[in-house]
LUMKOL-605848 format. One line per field, with one value per residue (C-alpha): residue number from 0; x, y, z. Coordinates in nm, 2 decimals. Example, Ala and Ser with C-alpha at 12.3 -4.5 7.8 and 13.67 -1.06 7.14 Angstrom:
dotor: c(0 | 1)
px: c(1.23 | 1.37)
py: c(-0.45 | -0.11)
pz: c(0.78 | 0.71)
//
This chain:
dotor: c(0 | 1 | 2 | 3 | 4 | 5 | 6 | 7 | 8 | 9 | 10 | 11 | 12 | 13 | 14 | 15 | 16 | 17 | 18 | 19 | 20 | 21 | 22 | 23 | 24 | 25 | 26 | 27 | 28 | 29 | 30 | 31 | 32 | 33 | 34 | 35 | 36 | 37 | 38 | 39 | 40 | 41 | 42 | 43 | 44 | 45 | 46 | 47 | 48 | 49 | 50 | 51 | 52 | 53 | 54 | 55 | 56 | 57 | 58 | 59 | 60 | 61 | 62 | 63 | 64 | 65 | 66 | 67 | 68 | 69 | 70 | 71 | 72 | 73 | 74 | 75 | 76 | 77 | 78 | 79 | 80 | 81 | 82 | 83 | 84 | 85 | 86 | 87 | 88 | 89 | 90 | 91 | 92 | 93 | 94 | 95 | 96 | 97 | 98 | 99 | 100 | 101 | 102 | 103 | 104 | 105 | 106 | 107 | 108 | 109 | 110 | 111 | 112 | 113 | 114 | 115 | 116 | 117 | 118 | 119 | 120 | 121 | 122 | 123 | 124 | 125 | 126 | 127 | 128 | 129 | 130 | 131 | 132 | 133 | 134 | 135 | 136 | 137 | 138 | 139 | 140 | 141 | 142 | 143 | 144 | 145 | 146 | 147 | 148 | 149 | 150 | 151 | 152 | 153 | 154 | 155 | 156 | 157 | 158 | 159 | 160 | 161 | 162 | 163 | 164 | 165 | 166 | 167 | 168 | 169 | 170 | 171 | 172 | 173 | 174 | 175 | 176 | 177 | 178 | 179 | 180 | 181 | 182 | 183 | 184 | 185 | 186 | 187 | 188 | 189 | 190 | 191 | 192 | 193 | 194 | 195 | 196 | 197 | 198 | 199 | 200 | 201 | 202 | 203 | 204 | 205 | 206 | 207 | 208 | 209 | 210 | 211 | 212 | 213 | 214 | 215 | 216 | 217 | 218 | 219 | 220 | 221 | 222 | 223 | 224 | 225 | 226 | 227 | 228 | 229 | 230 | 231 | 232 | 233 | 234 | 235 | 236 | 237 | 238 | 239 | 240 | 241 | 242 | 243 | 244 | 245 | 246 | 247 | 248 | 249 | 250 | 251 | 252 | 253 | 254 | 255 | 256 | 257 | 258 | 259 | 260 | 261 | 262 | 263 | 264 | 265 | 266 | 267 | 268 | 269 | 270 | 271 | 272 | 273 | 274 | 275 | 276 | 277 | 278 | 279)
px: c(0.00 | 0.31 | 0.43 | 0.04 | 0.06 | 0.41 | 0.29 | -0.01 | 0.20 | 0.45 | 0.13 | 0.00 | 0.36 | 0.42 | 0.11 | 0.16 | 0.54 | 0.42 | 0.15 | 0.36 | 0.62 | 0.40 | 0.27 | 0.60 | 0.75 | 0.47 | 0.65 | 1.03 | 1.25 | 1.21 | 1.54 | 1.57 | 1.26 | 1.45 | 1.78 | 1.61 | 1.39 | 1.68 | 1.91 | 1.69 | 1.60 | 2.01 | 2.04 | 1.77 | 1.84 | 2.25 | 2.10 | 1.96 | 2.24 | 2.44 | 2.20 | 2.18 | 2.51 | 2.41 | 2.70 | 2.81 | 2.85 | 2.93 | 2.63 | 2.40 | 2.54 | 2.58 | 2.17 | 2.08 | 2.30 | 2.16 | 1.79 | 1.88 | 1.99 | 1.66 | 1.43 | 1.58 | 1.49 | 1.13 | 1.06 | 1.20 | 1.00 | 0.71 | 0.69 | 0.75 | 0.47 | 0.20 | 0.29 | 0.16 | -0.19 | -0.27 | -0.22 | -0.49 | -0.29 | 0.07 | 0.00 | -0.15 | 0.11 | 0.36 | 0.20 | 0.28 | 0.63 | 0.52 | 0.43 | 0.85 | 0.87 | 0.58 | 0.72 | 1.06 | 0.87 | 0.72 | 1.06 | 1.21 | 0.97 | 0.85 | 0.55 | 0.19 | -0.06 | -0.39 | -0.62 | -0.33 | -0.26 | -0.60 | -0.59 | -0.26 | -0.46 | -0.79 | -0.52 | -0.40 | -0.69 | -0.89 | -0.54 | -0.58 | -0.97 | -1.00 | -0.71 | -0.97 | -1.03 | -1.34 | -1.34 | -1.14 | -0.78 | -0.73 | -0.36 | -0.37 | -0.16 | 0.15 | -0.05 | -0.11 | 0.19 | 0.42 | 0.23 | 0.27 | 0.65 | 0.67 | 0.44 | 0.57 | 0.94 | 0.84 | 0.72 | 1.04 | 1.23 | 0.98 | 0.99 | 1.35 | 1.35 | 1.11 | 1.32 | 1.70 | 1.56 | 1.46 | 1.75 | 1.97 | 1.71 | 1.72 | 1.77 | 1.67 | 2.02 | 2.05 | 1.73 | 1.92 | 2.24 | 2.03 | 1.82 | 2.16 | 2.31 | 2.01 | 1.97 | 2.31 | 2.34 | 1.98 | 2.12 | 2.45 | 2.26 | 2.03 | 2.30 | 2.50 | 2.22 | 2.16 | 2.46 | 2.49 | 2.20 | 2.21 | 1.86 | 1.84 | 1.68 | 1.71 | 1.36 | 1.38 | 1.10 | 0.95 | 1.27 | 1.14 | 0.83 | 1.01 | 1.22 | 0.92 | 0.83 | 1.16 | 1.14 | 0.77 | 0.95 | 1.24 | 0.98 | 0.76 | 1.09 | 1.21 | 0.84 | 0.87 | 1.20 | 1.04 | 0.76 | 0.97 | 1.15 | 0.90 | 0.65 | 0.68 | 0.80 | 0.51 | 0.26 | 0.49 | 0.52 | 0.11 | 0.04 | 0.32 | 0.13 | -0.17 | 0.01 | -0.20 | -0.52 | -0.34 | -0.24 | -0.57 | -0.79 | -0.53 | -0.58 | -1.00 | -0.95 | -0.66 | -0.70 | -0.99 | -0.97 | -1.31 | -1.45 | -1.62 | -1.88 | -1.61 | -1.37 | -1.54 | -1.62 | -1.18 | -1.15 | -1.33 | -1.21 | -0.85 | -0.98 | -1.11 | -0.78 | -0.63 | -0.82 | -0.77 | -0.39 | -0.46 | -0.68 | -0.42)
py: c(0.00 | 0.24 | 0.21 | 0.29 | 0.63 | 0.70 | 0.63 | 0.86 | 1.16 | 1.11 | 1.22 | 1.48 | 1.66 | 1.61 | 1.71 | 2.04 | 2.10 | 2.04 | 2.27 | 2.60 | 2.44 | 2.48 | 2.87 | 2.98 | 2.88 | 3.13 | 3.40 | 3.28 | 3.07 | 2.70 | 2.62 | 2.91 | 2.73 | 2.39 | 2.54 | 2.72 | 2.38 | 2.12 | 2.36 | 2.41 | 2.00 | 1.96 | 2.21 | 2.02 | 1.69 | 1.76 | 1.92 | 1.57 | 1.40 | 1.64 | 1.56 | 1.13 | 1.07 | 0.82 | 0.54 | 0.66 | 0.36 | 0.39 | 0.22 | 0.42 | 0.69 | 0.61 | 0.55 | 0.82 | 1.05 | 0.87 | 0.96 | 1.31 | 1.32 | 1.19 | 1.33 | 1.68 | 1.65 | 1.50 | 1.83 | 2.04 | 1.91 | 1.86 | 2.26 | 2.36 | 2.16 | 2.27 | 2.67 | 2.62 | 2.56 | 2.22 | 2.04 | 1.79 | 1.67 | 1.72 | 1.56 | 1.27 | 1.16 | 1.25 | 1.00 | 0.73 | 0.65 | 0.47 | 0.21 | 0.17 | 0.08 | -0.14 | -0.35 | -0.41 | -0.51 | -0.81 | -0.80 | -0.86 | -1.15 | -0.83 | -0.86 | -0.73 | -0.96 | -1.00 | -0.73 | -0.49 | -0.54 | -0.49 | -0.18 | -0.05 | -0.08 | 0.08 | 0.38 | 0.43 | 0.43 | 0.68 | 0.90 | 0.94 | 0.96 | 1.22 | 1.46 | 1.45 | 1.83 | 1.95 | 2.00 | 1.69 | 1.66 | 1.65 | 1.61 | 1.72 | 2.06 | 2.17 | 2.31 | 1.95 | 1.83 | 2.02 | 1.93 | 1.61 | 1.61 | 1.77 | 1.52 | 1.21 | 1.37 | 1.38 | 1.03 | 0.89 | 1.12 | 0.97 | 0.66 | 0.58 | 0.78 | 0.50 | 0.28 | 0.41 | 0.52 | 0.16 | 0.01 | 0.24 | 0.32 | -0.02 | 0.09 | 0.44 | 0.56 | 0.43 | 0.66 | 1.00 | 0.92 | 0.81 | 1.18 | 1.36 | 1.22 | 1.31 | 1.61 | 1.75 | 1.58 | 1.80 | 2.07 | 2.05 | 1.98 | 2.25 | 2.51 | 2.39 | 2.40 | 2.79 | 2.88 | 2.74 | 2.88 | 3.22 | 3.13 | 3.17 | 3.48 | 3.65 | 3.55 | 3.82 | 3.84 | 3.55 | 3.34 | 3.22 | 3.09 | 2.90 | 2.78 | 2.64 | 2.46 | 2.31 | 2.19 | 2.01 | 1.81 | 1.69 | 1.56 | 1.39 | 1.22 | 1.13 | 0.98 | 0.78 | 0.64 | 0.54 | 0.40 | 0.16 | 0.05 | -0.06 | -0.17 | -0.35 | -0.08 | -0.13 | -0.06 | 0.27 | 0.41 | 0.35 | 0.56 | 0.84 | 0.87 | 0.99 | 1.31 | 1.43 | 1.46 | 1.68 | 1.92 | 1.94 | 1.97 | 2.30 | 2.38 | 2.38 | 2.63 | 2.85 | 2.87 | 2.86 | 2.44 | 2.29 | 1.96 | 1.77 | 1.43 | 1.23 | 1.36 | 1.29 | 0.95 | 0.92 | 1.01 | 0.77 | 0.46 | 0.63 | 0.61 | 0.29 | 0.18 | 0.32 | 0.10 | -0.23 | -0.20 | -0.14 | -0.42 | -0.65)
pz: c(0.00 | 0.09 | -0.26 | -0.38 | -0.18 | -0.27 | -0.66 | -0.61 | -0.43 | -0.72 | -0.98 | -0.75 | -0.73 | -1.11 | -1.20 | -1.03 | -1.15 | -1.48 | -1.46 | -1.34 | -1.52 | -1.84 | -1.73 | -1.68 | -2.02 | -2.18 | -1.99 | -1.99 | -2.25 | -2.13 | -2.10 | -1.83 | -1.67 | -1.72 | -1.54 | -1.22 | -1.18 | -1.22 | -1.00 | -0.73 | -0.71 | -0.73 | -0.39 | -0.23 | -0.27 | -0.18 | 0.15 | 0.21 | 0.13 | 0.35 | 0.64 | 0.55 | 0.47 | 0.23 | 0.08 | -0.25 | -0.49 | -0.89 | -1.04 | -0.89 | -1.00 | -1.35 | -1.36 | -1.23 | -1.46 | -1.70 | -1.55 | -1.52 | -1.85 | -2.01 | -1.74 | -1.80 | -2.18 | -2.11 | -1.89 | -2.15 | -2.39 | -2.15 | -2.05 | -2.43 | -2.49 | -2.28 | -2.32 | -2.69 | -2.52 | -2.65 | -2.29 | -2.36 | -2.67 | -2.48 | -2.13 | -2.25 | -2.51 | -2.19 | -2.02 | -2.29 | -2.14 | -1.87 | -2.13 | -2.12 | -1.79 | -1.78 | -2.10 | -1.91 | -1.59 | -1.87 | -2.00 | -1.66 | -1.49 | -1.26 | -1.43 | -1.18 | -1.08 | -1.34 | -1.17 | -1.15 | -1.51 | -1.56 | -1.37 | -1.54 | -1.87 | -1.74 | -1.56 | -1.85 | -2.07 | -1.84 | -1.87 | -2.24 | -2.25 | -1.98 | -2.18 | -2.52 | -2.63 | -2.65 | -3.02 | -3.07 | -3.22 | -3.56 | -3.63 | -3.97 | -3.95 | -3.83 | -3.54 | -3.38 | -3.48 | -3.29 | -2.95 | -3.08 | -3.11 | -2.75 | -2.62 | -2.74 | -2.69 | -2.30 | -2.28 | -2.41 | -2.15 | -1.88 | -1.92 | -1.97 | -1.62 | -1.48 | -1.58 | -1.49 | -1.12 | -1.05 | -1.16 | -0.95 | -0.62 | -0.51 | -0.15 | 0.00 | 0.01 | -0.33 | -0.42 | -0.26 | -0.47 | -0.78 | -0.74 | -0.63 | -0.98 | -1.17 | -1.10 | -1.16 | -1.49 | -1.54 | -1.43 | -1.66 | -1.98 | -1.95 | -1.83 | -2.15 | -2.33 | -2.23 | -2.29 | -2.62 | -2.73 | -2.57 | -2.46 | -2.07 | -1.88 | -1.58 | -1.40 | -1.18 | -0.93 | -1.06 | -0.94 | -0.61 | -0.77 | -1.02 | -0.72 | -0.58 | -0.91 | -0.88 | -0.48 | -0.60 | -0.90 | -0.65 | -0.46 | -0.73 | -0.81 | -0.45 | -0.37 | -0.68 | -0.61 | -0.26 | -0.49 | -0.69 | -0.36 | -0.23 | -0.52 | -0.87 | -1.13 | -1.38 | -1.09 | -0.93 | -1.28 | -1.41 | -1.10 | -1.13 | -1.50 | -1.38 | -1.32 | -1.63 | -1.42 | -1.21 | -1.46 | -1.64 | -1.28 | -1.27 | -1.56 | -1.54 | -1.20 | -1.38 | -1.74 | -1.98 | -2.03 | -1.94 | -1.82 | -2.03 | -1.98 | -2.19 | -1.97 | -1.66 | -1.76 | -1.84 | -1.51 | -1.36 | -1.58 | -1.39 | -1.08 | -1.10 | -1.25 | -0.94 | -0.69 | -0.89 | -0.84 | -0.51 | -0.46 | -0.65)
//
């Protein structure tokens, strides 16, 4: 059940990052974004490695520069994505790469029980049928095409996230080093990337609130790492993918996007998906 919860914070925390993540970029370049966010997690996380002392070893290191590497371009992509307005065509293509993780848990023999599967696939349905535009999505034009690109550009940066932090997070202080690692490979690639492009920006006043956006991410990814530690991959990463909702209830309170019956009735089939993992 702990690794349930942890699953579940993980969406709720991602879903909000992504959110101000996604508001932000209409206002700064996304790789300025990207820096203050994978900066801030890097400070955090080395304050609770400073405080945990945890046992440095090489391979976890190497996954989770690997992680930070991939996870750093998914959020990129992610935030560049939902500032062109077409978050129910960008989140729910994001969502797509926990199909990677859940196809090495087959892979692996760490396959879920038969009502979890069940619920993975009903999770994941209700994801995609809950994030349906109003108007529909015809992907006909450059103008759904480019969401598209972002979208499915985040889902491979997910889900090869997935799957590096569980191969590396196999104990707790294997989590901290994994996220330590991570996050400054994160925050190297989009400092380089910056720089190279001349593209970063002062935020100015707006610089403790992208801080915040930062501290939220760390902690989606620290309460996923606790997820996979104590859970079956497929199951932690189905639940992190919900993080969708999330963004989209935001986005009904903040923004103009709207609730619809088809995306009520998505909503449920992911919240039903949700308690037949649990029940599994």
């Amino acid at each position: 059940m702990a690794a349930i919860l942890f699953g579940l914070g993980a969406a709720l925390a991602w879903g909000t990052s992504d959110f101000l993540g996604g508001r932000f970029t209409t206002r700064y370049p996304v790789l300025t974004v990207g820096l203050v966010s994978q900066a801030t997690g890097f400070v955090l996380i080395a304050l609770v490695a400073l405080f945990i002392r945890p046992e440095i070893q090489a391979e976890p290191l190497m996954w989770g520069v690997a992680a930070g590497l991939f996870t750093s371009f998914g959020g990129m992509a992610l935030y560049q994505g939902l500032a062109t307005g077409d978050s129910a065509v960008v989140a729910p293509l994001s969502a797509c790469g926990a199909i990677v993780p859940v196809a090495f848990a087959f892979a692996s023999g760490e396959a879920p029980s038969g009502i979890q599967t069940g619920g993975i696939g009903l999770a994941f349905v209700g994801v995609i049928v809950c994030s349906v535009p109003r108007e529909g999505v015809h992907f006909a034009s450059s103008h759904h095409l480019r969401p598209m690109a972002y979208g499915l550009g985040a889902a491979i940066g997910f889900g090869l996230f997935f799957v590096f932090v569980d191969q590396g997070a196999s104990t707790d202080d294997g989590s901290v080093v994994v996220l330590l690692a991570a996050r400054f490979a994160g925050m190297v690639l989009a400092g380089t990337a910056a720089l190279a492009f001349g593209a970063a920006r002062w935020p100015g006043g707006d610089l403790p609130k992208l801080a915040a956006t930062g501290a939220i991410e760390i902690s989606a990814n620290g309460l996923f790492a606790l997820a996979t530690n104590r859970g079956n991959v497929a199951v932690a990463s189905v639940l992190a993918a919900l993080y969708p909702l999330q963004t989209l209830i935001l986005s009904r309170f903040f923004t103009d996007e709207r609730f619809t019956r088809i995306r009520v009735a998505g909503a449920g089939m992911a919240l039903a998906g949700v308690a037949a993992i649990a029940a599994g």
